[in-house]
Backbone bond lengths (Angstrom), bond angles and torsions (degrees), N, CA, C in turn:
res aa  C-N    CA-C-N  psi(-1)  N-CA   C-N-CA  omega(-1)  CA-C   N-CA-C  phi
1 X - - - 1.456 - - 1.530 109.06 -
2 X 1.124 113.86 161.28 1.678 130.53 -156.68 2.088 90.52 -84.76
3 X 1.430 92.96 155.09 1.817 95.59 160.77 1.311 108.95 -71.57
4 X 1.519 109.42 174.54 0.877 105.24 -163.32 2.159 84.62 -136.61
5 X 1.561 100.51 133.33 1.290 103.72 -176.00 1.771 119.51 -73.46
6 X 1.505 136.68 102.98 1.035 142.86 -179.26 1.311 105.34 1.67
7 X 1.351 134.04 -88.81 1.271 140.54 -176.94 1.370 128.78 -45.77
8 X 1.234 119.96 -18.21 1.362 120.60 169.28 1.419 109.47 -81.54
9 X 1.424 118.33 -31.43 1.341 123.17 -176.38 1.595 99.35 -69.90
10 X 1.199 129.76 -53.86 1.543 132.82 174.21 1.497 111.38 -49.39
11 X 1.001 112.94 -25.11 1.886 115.68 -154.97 2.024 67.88 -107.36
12 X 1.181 167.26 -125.17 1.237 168.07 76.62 2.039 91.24 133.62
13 X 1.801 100.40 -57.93 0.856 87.85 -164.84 1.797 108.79 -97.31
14 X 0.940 117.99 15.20 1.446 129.68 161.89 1.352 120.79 -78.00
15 X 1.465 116.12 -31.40 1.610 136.47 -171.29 1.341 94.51 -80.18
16 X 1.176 125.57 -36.19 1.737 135.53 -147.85 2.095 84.05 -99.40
17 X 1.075 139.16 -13.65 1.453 121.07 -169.23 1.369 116.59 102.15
18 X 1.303 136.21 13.45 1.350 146.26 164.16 1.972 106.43 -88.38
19 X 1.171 74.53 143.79 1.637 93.77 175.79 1.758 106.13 -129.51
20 X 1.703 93.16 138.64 1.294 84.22 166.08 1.223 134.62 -97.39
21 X 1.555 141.44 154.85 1.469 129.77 -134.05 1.579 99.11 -146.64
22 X 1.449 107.17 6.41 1.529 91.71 -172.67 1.938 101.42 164.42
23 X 1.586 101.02 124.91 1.680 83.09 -162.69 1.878 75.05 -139.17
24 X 1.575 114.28 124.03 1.103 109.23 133.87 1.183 145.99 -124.31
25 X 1.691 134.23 -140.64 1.095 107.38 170.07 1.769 136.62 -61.27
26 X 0.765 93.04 -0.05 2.056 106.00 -168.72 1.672 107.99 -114.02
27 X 1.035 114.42 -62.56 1.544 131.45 171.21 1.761 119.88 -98.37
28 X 1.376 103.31 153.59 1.820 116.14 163.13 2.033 89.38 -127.93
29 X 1.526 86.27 116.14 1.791 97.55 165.50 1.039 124.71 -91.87
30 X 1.698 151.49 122.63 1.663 160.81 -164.09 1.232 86.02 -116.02
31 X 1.417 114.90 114.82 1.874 122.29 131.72 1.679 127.41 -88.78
32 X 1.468 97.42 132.41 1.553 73.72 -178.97 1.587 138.98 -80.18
33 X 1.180 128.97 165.41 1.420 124.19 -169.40 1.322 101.28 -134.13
34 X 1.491 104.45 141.37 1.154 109.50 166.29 1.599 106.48 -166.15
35 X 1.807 130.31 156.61 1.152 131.76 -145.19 1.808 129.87 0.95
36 X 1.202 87.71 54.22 1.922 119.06 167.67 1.846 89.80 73.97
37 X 1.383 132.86 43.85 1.501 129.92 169.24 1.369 90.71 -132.24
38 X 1.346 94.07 154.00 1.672 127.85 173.31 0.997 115.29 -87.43
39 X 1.132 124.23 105.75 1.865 117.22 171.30 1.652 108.12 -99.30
40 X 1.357 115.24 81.09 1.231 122.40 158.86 1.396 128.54 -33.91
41 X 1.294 117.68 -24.20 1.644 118.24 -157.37 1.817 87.63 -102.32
42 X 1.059 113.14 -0.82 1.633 104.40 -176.89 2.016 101.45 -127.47
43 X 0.960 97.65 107.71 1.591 120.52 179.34 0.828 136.20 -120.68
44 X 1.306 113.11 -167.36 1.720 116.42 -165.13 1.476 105.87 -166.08
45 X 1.049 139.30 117.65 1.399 143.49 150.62 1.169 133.30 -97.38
46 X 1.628 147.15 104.10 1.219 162.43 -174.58 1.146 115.68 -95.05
47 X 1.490 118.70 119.70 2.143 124.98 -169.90 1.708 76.40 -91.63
48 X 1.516 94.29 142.24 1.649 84.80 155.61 1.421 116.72 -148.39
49 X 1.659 100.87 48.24 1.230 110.10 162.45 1.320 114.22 -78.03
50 X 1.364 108.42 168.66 1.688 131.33 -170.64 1.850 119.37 -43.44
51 X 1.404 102.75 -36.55 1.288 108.93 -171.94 1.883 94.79 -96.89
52 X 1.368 126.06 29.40 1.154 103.80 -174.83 1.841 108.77 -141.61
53 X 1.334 86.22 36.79 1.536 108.86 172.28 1.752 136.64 -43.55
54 X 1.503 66.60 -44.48 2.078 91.04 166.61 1.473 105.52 -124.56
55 X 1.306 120.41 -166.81 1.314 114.65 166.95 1.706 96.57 -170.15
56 X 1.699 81.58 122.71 1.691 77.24 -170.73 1.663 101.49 -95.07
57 X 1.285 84.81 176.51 1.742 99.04 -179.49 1.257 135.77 -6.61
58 X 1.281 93.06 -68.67 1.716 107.77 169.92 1.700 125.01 -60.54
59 X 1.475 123.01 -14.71 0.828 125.21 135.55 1.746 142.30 -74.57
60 X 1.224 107.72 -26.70 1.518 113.25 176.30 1.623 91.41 -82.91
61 X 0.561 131.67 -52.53 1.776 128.63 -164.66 1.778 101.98 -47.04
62 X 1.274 115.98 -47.71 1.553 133.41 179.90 1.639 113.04 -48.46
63 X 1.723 96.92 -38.64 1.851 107.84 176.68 1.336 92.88 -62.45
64 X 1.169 135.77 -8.66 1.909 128.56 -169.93 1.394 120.17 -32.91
65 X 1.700 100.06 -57.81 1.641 109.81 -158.62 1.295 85.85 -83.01
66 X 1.493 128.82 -32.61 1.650 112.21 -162.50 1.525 118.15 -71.56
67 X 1.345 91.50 -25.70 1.936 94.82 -175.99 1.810 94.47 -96.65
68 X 0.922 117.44 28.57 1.386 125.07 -174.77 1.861 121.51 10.75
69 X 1.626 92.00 70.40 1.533 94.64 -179.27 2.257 86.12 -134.92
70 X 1.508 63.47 174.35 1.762 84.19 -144.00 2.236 83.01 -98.07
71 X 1.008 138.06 -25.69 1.457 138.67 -161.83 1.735 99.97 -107.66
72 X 1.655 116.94 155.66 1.171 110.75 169.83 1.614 104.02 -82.97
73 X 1.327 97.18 -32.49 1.568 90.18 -174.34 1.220 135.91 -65.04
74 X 1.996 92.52 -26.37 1.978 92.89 164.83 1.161 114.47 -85.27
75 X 0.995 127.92 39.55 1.201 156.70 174.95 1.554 107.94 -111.38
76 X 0.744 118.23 -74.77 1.645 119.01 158.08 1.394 114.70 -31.17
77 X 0.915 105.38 -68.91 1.279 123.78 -143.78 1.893 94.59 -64.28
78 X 1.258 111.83 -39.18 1.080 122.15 -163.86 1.921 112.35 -88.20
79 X 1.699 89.94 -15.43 1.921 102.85 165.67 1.456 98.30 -78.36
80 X 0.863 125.73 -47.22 1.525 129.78 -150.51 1.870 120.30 -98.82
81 X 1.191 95.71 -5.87 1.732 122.27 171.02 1.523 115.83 67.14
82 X 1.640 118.47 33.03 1.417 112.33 165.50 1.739 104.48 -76.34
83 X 1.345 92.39 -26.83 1.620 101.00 -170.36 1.803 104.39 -57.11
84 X 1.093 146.21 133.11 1.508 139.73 156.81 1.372 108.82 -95.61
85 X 1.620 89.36 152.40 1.333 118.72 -169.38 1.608 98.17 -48.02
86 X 1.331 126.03 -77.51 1.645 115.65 169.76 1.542 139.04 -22.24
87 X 1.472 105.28 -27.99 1.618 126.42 -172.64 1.446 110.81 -87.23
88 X 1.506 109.38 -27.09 1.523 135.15 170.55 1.506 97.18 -60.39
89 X 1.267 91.19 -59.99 1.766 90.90 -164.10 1.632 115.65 -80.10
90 X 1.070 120.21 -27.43 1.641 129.00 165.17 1.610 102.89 -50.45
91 X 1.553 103.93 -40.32 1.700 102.84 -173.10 1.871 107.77 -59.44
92 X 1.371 100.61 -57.30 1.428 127.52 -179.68 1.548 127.96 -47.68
93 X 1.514 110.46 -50.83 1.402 116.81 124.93 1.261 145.41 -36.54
94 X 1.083 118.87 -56.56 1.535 128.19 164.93 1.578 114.35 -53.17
95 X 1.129 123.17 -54.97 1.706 138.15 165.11 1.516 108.26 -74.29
96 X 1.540 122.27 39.80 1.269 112.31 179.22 1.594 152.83 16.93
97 X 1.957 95.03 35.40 1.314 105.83 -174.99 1.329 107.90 -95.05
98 X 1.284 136.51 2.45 1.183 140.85 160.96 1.492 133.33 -128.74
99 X 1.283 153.84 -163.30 0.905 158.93 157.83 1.710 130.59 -125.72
């Protein structure tokens, strides 16, 4: 599968119910949100140094445990925005990370 360009992944995971919570020089951190609660245990970490413009595979695959999905591809799917915001959460539900 193709890289994936920094900003779409940020703009991807904002659409999906993440907020960002904390940006410094090295990283931008997303927790997710959903009916006005913080779900800390489901995240996101973004390098946003110079060489990290895209991020190929082997890096998106690594966000796995943090966005707590079990496939590389919903994994994809969910950088790249075929995934919907509802399908996110059916996943999340289903894997008892939410209520």
């Amino acid at each position: 599968m193709a890289d994936i360009p920094r900003r779409k992944i940020a703009k991807s995971l904002k659409a999906k119910g993440f907020v960002q919570t904390k940006s410094g020089s090295d990283h931008e951190w997303f927790v997710f949100c959903y009916n006005d609660k913080e779900y800390k245990h489901i995240m996101a970490k973004i390098s946003r140094g110079s060489s990290y413009k895209t991020y190929p595979e082997s890096l998106w695959k690594r966000m796995k445990i943090m966005l707590r999905l079990q496939k590389n591809q919903e994994v994809h799917d969910l950088l790249t925005c075929p995934m919907k915001h509802e399908q996110y959460l059916e996943i999340l539900r289903k894997e008892g990370e939410i209520s």
